[in-house]
C-alpha positions as CSV (number, residue, x, y, z in Angstrom):
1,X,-12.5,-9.3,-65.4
2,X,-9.2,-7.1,-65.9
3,X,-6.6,-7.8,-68.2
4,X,-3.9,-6.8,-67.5
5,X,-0.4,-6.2,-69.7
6,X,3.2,-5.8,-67.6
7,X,5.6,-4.6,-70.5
8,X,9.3,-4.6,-70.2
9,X,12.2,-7.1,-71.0
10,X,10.8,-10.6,-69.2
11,X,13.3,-12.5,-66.9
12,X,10.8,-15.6,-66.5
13,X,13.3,-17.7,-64.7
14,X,11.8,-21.0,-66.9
15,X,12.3,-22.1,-70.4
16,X,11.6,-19.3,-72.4
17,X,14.5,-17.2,-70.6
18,X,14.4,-13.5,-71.4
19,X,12.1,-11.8,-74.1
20,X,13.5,-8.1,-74.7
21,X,10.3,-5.8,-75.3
22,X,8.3,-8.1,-73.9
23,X,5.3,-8.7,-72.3
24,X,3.2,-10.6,-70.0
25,X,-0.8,-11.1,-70.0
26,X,-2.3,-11.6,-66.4
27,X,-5.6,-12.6,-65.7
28,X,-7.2,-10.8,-62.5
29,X,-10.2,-13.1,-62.0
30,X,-8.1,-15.9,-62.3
31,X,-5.4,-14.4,-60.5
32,X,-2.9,-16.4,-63.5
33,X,-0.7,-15.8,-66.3
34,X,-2.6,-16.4,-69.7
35,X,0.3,-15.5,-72.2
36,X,4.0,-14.2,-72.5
37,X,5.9,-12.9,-75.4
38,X,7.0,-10.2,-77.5
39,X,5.1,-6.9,-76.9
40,X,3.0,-7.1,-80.4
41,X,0.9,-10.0,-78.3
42,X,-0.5,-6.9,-76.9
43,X,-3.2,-6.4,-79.5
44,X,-5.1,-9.6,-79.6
45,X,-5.2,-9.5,-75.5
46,X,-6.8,-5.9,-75.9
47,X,-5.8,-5.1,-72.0
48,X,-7.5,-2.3,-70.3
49,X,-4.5,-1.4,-68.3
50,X,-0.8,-1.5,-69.4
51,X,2.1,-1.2,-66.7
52,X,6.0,-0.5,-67.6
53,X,7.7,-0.1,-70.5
54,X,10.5,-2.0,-72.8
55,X,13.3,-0.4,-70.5
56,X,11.0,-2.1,-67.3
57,X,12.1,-4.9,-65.9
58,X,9.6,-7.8,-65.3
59,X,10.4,-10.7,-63.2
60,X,8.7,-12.9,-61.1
61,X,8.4,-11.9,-57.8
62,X,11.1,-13.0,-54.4
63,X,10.6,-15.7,-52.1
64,X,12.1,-14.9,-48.9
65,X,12.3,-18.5,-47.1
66,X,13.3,-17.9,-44.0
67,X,12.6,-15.0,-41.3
68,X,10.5,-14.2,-38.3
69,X,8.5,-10.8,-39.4
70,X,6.9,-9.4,-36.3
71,X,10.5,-8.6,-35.6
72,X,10.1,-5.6,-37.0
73,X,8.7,-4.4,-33.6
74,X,12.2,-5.0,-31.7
75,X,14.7,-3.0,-34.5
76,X,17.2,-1.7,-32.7
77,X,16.7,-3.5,-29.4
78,X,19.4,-6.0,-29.5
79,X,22.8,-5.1,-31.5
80,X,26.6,-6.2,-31.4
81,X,26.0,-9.5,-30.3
82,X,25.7,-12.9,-32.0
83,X,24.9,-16.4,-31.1
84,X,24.0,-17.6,-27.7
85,X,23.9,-14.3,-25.9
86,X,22.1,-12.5,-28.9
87,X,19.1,-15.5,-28.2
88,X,19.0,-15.3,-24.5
89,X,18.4,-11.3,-24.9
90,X,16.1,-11.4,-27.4
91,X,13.8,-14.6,-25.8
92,X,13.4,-12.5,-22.6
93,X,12.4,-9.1,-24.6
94,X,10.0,-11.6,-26.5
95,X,8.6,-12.8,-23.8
96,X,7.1,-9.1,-23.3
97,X,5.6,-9.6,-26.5
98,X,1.4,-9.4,-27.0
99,X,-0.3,-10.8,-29.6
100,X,-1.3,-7.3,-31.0
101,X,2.5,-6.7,-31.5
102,X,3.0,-9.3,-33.6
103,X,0.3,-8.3,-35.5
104,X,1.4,-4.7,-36.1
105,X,4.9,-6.0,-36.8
106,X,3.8,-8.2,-39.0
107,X,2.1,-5.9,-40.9
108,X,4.6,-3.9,-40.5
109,X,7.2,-6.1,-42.3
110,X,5.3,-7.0,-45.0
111,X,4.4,-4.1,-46.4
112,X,8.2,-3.6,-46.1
113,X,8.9,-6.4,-48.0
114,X,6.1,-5.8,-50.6
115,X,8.2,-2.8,-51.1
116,X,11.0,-4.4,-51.9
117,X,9.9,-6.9,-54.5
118,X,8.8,-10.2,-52.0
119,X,5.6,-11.5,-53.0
120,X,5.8,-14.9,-50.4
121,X,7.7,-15.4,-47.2
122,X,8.7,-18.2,-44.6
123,X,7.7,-17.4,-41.5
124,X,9.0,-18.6,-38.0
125,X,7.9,-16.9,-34.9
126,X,5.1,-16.9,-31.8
127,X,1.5,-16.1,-32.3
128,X,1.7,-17.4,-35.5
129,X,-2.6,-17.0,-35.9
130,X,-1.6,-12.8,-35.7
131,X,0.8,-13.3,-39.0
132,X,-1.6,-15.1,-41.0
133,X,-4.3,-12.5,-40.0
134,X,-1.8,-9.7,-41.3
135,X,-1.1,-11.8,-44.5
136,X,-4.5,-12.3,-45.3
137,X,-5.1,-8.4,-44.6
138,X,-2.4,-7.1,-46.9
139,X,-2.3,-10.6,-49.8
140,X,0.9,-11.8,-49.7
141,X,1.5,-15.0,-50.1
142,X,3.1,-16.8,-47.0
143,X,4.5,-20.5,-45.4
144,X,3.5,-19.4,-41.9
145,X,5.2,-22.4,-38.6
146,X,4.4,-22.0,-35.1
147,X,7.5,-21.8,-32.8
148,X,7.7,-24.3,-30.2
149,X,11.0,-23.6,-27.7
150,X,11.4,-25.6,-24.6
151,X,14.4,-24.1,-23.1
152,X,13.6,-20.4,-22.5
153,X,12.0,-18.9,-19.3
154,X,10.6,-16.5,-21.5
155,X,10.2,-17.1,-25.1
156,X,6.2,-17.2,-25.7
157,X,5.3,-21.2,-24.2
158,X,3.8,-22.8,-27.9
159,X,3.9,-26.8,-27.5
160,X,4.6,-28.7,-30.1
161,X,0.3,-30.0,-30.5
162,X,-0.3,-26.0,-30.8
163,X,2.3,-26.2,-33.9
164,X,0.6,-29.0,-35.3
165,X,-2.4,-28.0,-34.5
166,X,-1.7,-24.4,-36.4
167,X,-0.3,-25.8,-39.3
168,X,-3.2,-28.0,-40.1
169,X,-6.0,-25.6,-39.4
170,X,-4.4,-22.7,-41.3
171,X,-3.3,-24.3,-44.3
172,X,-5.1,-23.4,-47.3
173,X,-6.3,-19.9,-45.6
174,X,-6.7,-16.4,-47.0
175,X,-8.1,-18.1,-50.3
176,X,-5.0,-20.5,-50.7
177,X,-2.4,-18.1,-49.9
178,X,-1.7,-19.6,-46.5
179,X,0.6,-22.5,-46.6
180,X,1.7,-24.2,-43.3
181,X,5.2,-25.9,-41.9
182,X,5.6,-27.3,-38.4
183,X,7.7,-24.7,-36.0
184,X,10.9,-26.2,-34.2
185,X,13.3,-23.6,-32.8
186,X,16.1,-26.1,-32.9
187,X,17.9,-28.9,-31.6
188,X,19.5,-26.5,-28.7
189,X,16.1,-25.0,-27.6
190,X,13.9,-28.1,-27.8
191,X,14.5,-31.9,-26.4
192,X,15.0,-34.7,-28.7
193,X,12.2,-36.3,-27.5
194,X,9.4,-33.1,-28.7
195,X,11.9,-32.9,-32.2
196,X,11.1,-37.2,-32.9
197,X,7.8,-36.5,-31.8
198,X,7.5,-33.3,-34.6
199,X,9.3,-35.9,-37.0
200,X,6.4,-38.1,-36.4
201,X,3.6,-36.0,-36.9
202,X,5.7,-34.5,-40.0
203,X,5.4,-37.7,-41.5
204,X,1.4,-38.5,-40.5
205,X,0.3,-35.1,-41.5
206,X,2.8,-34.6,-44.8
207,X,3.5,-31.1,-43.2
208,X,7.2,-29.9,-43.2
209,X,9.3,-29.5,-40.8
210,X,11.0,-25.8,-40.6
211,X,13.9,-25.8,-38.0
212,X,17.4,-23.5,-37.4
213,X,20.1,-26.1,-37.8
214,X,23.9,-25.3,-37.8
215,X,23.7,-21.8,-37.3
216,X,26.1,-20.8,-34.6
217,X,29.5,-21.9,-33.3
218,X,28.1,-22.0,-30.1
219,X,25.2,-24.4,-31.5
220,X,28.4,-26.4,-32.4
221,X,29.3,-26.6,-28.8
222,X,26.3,-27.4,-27.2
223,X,25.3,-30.4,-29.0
224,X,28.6,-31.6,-29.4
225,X,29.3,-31.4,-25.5
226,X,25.7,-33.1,-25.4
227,X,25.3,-34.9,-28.2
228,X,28.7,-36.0,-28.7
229,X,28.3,-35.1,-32.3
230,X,27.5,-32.2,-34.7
231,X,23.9,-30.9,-35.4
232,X,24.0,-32.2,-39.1
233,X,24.6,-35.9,-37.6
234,X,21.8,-35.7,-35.1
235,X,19.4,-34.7,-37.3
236,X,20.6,-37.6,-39.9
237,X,20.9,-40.1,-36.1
238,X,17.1,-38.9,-34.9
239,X,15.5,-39.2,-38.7
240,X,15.0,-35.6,-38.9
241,X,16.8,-35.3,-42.0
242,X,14.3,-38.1,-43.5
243,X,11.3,-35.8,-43.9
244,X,13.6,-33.4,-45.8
245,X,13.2,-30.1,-43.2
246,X,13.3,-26.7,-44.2
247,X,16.8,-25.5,-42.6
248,X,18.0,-22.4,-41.9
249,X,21.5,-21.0,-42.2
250,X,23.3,-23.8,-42.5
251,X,26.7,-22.2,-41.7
252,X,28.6,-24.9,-40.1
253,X,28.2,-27.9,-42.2
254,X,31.2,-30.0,-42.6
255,X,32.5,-31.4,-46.3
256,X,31.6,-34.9,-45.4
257,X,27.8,-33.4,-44.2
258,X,26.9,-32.0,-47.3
259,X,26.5,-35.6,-49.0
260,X,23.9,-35.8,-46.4
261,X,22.2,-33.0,-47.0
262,X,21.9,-33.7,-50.8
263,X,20.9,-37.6,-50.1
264,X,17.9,-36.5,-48.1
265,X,17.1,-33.5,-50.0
266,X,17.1,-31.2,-47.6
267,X,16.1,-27.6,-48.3
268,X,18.4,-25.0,-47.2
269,X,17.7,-21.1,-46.5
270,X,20.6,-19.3,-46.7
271,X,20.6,-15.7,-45.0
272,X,24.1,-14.0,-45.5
273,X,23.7,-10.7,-44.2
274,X,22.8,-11.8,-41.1
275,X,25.5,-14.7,-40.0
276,X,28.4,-12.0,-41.3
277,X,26.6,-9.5,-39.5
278,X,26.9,-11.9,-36.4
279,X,30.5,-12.3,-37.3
280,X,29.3,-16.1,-38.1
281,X,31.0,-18.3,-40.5
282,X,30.3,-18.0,-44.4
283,X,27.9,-21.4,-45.7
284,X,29.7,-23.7,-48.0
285,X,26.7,-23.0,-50.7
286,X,28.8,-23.6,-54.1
287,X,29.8,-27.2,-52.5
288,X,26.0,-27.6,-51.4
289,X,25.1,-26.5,-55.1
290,X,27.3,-29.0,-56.5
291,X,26.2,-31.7,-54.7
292,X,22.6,-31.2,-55.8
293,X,21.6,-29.3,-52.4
294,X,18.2,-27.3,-52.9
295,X,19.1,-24.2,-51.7
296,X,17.2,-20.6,-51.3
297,X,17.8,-17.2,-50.2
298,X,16.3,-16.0,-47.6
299,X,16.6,-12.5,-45.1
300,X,16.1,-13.8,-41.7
301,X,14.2,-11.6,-39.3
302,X,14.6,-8.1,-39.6
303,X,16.0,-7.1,-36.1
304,X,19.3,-9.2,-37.1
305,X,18.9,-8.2,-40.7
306,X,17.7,-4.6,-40.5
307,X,15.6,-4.8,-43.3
308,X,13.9,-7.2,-45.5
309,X,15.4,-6.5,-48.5
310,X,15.8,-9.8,-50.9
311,X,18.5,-7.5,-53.4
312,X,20.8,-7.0,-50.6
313,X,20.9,-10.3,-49.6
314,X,21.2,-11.7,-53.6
315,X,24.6,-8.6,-53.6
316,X,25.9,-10.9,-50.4
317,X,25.0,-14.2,-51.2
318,X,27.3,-13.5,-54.5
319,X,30.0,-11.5,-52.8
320,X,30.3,-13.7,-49.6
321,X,30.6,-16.9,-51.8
322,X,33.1,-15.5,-54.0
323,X,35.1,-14.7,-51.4
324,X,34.6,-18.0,-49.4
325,X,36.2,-19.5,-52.3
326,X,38.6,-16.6,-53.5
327,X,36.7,-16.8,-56.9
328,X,35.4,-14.1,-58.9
329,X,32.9,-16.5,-60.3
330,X,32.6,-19.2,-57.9
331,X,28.6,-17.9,-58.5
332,X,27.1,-16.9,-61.3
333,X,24.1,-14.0,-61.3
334,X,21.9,-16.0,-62.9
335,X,21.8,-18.7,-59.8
336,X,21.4,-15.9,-57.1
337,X,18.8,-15.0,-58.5
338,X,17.4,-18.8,-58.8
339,X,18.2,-19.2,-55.2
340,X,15.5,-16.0,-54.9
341,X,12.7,-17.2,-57.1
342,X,12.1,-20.5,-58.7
343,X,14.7,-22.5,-56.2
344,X,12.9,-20.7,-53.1
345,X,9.4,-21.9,-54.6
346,X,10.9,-25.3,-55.2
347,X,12.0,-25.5,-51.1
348,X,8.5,-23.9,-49.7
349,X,6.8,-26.9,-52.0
350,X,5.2,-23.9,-54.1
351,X,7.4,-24.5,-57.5
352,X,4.0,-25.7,-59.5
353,X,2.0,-22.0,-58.3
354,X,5.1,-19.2,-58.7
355,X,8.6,-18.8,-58.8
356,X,8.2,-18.7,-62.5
357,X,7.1,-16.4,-65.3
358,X,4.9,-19.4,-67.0
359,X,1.4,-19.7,-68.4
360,X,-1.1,-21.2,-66.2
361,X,1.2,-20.1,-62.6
362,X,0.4,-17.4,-60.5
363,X,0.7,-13.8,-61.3
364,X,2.9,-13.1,-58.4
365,X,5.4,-10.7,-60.6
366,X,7.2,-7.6,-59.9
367,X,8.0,-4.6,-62.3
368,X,11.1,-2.7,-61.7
369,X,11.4,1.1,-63.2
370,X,15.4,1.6,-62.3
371,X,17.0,4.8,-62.5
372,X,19.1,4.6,-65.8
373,X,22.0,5.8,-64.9
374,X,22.4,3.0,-62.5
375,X,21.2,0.3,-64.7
376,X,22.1,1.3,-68.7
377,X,23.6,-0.5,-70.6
378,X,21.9,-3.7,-70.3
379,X,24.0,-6.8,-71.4
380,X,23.5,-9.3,-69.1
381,X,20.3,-8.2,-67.4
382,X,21.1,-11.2,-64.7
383,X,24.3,-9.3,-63.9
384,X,21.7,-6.1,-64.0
385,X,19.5,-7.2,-61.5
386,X,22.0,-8.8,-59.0
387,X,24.4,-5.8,-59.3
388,X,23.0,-2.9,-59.9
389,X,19.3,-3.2,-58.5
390,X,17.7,-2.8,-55.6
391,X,14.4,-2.8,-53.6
392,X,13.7,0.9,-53.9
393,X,13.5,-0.4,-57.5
394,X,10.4,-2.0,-57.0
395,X,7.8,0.0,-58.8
396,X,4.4,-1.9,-58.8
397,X,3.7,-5.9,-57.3
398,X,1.0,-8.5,-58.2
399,X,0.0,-11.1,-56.3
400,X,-2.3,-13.8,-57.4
401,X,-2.8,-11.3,-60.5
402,X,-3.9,-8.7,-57.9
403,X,-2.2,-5.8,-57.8
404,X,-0.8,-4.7,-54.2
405,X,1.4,-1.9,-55.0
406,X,1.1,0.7,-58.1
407,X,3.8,3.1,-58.7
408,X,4.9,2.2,-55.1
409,X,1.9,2.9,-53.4
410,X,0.0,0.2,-51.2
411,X,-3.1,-0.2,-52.3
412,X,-4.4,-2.8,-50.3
413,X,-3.8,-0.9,-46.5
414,X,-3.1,2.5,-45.4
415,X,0.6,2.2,-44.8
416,X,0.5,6.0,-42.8
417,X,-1.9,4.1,-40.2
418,X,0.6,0.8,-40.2
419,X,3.5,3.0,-39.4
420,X,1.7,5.2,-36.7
421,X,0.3,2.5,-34.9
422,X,3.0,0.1,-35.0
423,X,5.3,2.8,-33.7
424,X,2.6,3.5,-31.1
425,X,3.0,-0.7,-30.2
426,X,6.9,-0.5,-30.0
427,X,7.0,2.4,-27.4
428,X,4.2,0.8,-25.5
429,X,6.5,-2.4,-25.6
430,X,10.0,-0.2,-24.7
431,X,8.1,1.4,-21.7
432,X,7.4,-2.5,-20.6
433,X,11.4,-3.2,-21.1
């Protein structure tokens, strides 16, 4: 057994709020946190090894809850396009994929995001057994759905019984840290009648459903000129808001929609970067927020996002909403960086493991060594960490009170051999192109 002591000022994002020369006591057999307080806790703990200092930061570690990471394969493939088009390019360069890409971009990604301070992730893509292997390889922690589309000629061909059938046999894998959703595209890429079906075995197998849903203007357009009605409707008209989904994006929900959301508590992931990048409309969060939506930050896939980096995204989720609403405070730090931790737990179903700094969770906690000059003074150390931090920041990562980066180096893979061959798996897959 190690004990281990991770010294600093403590952001737990729970009830005991922030302890200034702090310290938190992890447990590596039992992977949990066994006490937190002021740094003179120290001595009747006796740790053998001591990590950070009181000008460290300590906080528990990001939840990205929404992206697809063997996209880290394709960077730089597809750019200056958004919506439909950006979808049609990128389904027939996926349909080149093999199922040893999505491995290496996998692991690719999440050493990436390991790097940046994500200790769990929401996946959504193809192969999805190649993205657990990687997960279970490197010891993140991950919510891992199959992607079924329908209408693609060349997106990967997953039905919706291999979904199902991936969700249930994975869950619980790489010694718990494998949780499962059920993978639908959306309600442009899939019929109604495999979507009810999902909704179905959602209900009989009390698996999630994670789905993109308002995303695009020209989602907008499609269903209404199909549907006769917006995307937010349908899914309330076919039940799919019923078994509370995991949405992403969000963008183009209506005033009168949001009630909806918040009725059927539906979880949001909201990726900023990537739907301004696109040139896409600006989420109503702070209405969502107000009406008692759960929402949670996420990155989205890193070909639209570039990287994986959950500090950008918390700069833009608090810049974009402020403008939305011409407000210099229509959001506070503090919630930015709830929608990043404990609200992200809440909305993959993992709040009672991590999210939090808490006795008895997880040890999934980062330690930040910031340059000083870019961080001192500290008064509000929420403002601190939303404005002035960011993922090169991250200097060492626990997961399950393992550590899986020191001093950022990896130290559960050989992130030289990751690069090489992944690179090696991206010009075989150009050549292909």
């Amino acid at each position: 057994m190690v004990i281990y002591a991770l010294k600093g000022i403590i952001v737990t994002m729970d009830r005991k709020g922030v302890i200034f020369d702090g310290v938190v006591i992890i447990d590596s057999d039992s992977g949990l946190i066994i006490d937190i307080g002021k740094s003179d806790i120290i001595k009747e703990h006796k740790p053998e090894i001591i990590i950070g200092d009181k000008n460290s930061i300590v906080m528990p570690g990001l939840i990205n809850t929404h992206t697809h990471s063997p996209m880290s394969i394709l960077r730089g493939l597809v750019s200056n396009i958004s919506g439909f088009r950006w979808l049609k390019r990128v389904w027939k360069i996926e349909g080149m994929l093999k199922s040893s890409d999505v491995y290496m971009g996998s692991l690719m990604s999440i050493v990436c995001m390991i790097k940046s301070g994500t200790t769990t992730f929401a996946d959504h893509y193809f192969y999805a057994e190649e993205i657990a292997k990687a997960v279970e390889e490197v010891g993140i922690r991950a919510v891992i759905a199959k992607t079924v589309i329908e209408y693609s000629e060349y997106a990967p061909k997953h039905n919706l019984k291999d979904s199902v059938s991936f969700a249930i046999r994975y869950h619980g894998k790489a010694k718990g840290r494998i949780s499962t959703m059920i993978g639908i595209h959306s309600l442009y890429s899939c019929s109604l009648e495999t979507v009810k079906e999902a909704i179905e075995y959602s209900k009989v197998h009390d698996k999630p459903i994670h789905i993109h849903l308002a995303e695009s203007r020209d989602e907008i357009k499609y269903v209404q000129g199909k549907y006769g009605t917006t995307p937010i409707k349908l899914a309330e008209k076919i039940g799919l808001l019923k078994v509370k989904p995991l949405i992403a994006h969000a963008a183009y929900v209506g005033s009168e929609e949001i009630p909806l959301l918040a009725k059927y508590q539906v979880k949001v992931a909201y990726a900023p970067f990537t739907k301004m990048r696109g040139g896409q409309e600006i989420a109503p969060i702070v209405e969502m927020l107000k009406a008692g939506v759960e929402v949670s930050l996420a990155t989205d896939g890193p070909l639209s996002s570039g990287d994986l980096d959950m500090f950008k995204e918390m700069k833009f989720m608090l810049a974009a909403q402020n403008y939305k609403y011409s407000s210099p405070s229509a959001l506070e730090p503090k919630e930015v960086i709830k929608a990043a931790t404990i609200n992200a737990a809440k909305n993959l179903g993992l709040d009672r493991i991590v999210g939090s700094i808490r006795e008895g969770k997880a040890a999934d906690i980062i330690v930040l060594k910031p340059d000083p000059f870019k961080a001192m003074p500290v008064t509000d150390i929420y403002y601190t960490i939303v404005y002035s931090l960011c993922g090169s920041d991250v200097d060492t990562v626990f997961i399950n009170g393992k550590p899986v980066m020191m001093h950022r180096k990896m130290l559960t893979v050989n992130e030289e051999n990751i690069l090489r061959n992944t690179l090696l798996a991206a010009e075989r897959l150009r050549s292909r192109l």
